[in-house]
C-alpha positions as a LaTeX table, in Angstrom:
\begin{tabular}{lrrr}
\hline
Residue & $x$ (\AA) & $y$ (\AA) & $z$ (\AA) \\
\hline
Unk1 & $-58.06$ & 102.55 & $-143.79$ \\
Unk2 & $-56.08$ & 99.11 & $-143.45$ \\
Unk3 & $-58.17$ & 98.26 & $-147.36$ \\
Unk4 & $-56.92$ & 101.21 & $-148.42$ \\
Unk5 & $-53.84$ & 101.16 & $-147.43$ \\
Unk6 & $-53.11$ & 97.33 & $-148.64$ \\
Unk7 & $-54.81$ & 98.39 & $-152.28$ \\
Unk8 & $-52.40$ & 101.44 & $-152.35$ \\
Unk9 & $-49.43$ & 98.84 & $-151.57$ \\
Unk10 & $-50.64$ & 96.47 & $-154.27$ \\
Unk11 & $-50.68$ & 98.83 & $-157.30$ \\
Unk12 & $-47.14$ & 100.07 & $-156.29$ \\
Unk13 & $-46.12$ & 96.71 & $-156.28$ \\
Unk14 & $-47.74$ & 95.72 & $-159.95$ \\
Unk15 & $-45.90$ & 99.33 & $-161.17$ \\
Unk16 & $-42.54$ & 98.32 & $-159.64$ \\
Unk17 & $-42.44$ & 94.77 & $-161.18$ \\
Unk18 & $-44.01$ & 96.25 & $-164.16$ \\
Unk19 & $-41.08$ & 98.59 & $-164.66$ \\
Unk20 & $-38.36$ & 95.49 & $-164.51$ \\
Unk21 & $-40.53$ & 93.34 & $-166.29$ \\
Unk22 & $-39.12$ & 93.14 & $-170.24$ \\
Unk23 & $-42.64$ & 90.84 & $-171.40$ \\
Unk24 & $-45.51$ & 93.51 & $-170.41$ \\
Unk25 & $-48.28$ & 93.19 & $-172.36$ \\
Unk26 & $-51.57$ & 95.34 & $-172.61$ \\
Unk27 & $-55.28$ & 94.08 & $-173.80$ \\
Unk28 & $-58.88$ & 94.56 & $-173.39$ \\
Unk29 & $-61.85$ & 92.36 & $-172.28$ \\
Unk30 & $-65.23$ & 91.97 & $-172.91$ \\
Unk31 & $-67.90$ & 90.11 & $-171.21$ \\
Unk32 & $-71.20$ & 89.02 & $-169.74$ \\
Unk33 & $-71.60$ & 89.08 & $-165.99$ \\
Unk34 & $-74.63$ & 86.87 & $-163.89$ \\
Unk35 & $-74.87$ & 88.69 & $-160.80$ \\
Unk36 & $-76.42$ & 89.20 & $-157.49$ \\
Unk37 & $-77.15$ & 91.10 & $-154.37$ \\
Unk38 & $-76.88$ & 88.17 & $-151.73$ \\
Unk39 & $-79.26$ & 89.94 & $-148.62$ \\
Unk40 & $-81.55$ & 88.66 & $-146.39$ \\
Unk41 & $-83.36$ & 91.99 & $-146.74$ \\
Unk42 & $-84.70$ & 91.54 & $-150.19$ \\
Unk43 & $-87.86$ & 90.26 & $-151.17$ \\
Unk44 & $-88.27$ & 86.67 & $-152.09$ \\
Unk45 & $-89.47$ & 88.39 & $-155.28$ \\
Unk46 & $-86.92$ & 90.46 & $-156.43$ \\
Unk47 & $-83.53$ & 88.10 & $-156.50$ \\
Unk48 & $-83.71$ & 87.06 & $-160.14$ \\
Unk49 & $-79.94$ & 87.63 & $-161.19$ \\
Unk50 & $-79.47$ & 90.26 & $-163.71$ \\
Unk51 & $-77.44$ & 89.61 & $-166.77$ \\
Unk52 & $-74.83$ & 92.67 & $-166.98$ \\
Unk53 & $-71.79$ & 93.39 & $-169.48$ \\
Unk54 & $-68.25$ & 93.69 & $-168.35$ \\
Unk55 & $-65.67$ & 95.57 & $-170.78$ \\
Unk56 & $-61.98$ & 97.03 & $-169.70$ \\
Unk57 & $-58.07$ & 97.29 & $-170.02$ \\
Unk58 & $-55.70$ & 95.38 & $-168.83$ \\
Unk59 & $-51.85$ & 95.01 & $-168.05$ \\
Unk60 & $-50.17$ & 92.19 & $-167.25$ \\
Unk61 & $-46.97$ & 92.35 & $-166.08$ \\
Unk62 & $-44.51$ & 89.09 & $-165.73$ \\
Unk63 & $-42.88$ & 88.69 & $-162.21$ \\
Unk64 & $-41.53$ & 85.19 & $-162.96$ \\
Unk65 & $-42.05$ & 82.88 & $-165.94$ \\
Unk66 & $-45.08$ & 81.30 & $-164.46$ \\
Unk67 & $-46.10$ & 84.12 & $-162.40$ \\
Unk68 & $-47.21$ & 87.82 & $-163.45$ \\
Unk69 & $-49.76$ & 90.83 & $-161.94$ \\
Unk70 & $-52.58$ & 91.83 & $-164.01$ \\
Unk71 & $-53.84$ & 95.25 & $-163.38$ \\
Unk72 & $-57.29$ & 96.05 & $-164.59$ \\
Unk73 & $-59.78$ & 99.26 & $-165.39$ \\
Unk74 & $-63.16$ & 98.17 & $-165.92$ \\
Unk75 & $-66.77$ & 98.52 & $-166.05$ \\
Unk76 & $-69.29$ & 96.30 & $-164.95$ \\
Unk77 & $-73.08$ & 96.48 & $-164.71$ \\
Unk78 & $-74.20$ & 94.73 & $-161.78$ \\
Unk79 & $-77.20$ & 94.15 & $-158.93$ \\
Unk80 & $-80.03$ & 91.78 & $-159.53$ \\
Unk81 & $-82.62$ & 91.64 & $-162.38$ \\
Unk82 & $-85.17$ & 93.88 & $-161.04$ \\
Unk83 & $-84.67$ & 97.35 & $-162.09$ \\
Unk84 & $-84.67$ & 98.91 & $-158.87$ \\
Unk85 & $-81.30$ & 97.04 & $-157.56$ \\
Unk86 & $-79.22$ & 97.88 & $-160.34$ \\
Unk87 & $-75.98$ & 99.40 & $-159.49$ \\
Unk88 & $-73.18$ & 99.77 & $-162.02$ \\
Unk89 & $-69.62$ & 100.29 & $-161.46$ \\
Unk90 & $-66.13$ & 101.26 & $-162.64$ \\
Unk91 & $-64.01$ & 98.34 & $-161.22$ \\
Unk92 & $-59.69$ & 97.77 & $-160.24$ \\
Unk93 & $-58.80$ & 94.19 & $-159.95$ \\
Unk94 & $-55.67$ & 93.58 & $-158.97$ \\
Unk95 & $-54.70$ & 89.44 & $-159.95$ \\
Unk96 & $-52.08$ & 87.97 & $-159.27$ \\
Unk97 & $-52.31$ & 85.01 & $-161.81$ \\
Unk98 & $-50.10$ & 82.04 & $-162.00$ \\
Unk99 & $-49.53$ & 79.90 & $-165.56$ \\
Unk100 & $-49.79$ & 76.24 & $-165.33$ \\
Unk101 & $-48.40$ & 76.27 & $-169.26$ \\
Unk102 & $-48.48$ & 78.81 & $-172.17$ \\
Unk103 & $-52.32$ & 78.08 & $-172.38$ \\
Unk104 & $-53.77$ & 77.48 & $-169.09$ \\
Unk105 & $-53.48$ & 80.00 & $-165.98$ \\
Unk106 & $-55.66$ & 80.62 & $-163.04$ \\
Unk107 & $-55.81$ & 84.02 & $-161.03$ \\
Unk108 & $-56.91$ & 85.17 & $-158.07$ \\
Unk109 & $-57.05$ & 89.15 & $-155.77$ \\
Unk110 & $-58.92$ & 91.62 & $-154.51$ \\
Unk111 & $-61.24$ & 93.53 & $-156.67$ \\
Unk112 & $-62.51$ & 97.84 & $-156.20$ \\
Unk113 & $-65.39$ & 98.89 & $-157.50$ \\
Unk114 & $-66.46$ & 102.88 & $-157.07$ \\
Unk115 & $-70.38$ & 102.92 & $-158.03$ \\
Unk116 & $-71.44$ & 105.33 & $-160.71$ \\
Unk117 & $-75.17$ & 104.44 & $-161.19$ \\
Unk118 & $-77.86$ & 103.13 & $-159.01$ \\
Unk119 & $-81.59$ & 102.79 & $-160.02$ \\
Unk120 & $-83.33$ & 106.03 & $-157.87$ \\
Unk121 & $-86.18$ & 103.94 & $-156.00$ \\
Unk122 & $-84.49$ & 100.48 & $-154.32$ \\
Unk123 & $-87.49$ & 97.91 & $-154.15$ \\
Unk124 & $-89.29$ & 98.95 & $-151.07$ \\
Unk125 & $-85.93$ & 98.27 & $-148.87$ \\
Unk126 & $-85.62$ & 102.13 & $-148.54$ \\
Unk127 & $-81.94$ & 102.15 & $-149.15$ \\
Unk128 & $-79.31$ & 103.24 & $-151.78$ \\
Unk129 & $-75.97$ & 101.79 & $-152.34$ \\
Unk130 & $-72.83$ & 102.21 & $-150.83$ \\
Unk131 & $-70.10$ & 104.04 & $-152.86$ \\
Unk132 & $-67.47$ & 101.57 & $-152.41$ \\
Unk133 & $-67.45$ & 97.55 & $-153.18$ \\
Unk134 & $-64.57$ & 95.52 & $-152.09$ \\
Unk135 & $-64.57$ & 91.50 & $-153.59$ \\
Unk136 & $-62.45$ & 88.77 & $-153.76$ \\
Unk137 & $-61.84$ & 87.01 & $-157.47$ \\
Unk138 & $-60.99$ & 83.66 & $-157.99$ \\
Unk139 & $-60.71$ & 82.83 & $-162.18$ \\
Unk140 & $-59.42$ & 80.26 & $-164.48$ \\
Unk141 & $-57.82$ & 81.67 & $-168.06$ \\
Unk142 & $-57.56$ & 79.97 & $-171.46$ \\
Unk143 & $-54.98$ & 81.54 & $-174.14$ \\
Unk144 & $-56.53$ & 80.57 & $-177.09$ \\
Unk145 & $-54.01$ & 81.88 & $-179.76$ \\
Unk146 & $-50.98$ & 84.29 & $-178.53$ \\
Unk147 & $-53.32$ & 87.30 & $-178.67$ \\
Unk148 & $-56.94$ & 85.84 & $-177.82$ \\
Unk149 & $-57.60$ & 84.78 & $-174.54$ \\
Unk150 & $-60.97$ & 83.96 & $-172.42$ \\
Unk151 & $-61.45$ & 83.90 & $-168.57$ \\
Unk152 & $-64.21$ & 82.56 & $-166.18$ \\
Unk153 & $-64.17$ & 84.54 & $-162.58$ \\
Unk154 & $-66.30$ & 84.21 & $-159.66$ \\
Unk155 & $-66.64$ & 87.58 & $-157.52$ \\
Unk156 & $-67.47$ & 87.41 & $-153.66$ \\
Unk157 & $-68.22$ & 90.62 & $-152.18$ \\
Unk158 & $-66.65$ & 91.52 & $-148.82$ \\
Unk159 & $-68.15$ & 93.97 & $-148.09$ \\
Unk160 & $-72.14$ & 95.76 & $-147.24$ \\
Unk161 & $-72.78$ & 97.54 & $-150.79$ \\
Unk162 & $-76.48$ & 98.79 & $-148.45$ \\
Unk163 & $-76.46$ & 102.11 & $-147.52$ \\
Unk164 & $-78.86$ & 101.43 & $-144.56$ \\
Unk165 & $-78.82$ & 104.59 & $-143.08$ \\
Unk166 & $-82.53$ & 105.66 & $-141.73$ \\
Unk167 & $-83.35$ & 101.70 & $-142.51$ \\
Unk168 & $-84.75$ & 100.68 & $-139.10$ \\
Unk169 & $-82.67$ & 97.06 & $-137.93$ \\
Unk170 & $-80.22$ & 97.63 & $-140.97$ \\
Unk171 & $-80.21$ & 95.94 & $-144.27$ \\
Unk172 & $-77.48$ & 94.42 & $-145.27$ \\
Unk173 & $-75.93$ & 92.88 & $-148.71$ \\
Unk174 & $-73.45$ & 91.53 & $-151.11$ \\
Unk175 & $-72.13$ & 91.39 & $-154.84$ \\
Unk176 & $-71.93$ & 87.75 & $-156.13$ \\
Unk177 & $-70.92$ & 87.71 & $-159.44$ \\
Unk178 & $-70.40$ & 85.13 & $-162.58$ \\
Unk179 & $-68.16$ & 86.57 & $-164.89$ \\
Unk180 & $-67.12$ & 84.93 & $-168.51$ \\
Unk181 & $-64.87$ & 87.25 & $-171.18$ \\
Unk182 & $-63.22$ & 87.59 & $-174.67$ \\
Unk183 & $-59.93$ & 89.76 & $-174.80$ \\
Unk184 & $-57.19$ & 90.84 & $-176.85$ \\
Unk185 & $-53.62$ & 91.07 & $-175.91$ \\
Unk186 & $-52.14$ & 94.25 & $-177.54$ \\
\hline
\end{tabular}
């Protein structure tokens, strides 16, 4: 409820200052992802990281000359290389990202991801995934001309994507995740 309740206040917040803003800007992204399902409850055998694409919208919206909120929409194909921990996912950053100068920035905030596909059979651990992700983001960003940009982000997942329901002892486990994108300012 509290998550819920501080991503609701967040959004508002990006919206308000987006609204007095003058310098909004809009853009898309598109990436490569290395990521993985940190758990003690998965075989040795199965946590190869899976190569994944990222691609979304964006708004960023100035609060200060060096500071500004960049709301996201995205999706992101996630889990680890075998097949049968897979999980894909439409995603809501929410960064608030600081500019060192007109080229370099870095960014950090919280990250919601709502799953929309999971590979039916889950490597022997009997589980499926949770419907929910929460992760924190931590990124660097280059502007490489006024309207090209790229970004490097790490993603550490806060919370137990393992729906371990009817999984005697539990199973628990958590997104890591490598991201590196191309986008377009609008």
């Amino acid at each position: 409820m509290n998550k819920t309740l501080l991503f609701t206040l967040t959004i508002l917040l990006a919206f308000t200052f987006g609204a007095i803003a003058q310098d909004n800007s809009y853009g898309i992204r598109l990436g490569a992802n290395l990521s993985s399902i940190s758990s003690d409850d998965i075989p040795a055998n199965l946590e190869d990281s899976r190569f994944g694409i990222v691609v979304g919208f964006l708004a960023e919206y100035p609060i200060t000359e060096k500071v500004s909120v960049q709301p996201e929409f995205q999706y992101s194909s996630q889990g680890n290389d075998d097949e049968t921990l897979r999980v894909d996912y439409l995603q809501l950053p929410i960064l608030l990202k600081y500019n060192f100068s007109n080229t370099f920035n870095v960014h950090i905030g919280p990250q919601v991801g709502l799953k929309i596909w999971e590979w039916e059979d889950n490597a022997g651990i009997d589980a499926n995934f949770n419907t929910f992700d929460f992760t924190a983001l931590a990124g660097v960003g280059v502007n490489i001309t006024e309207s090209f940009f790229a970004d490097l982000r790490y993603g550490f997942g806060l919370s137990n994507i393992i729906d371990d329901e009817g999984i005697p002892g539990g199973a628990e486990g958590n997104n890591r995740n490598i991201q590196l994108s191309f986008g377009y300012r609008l």
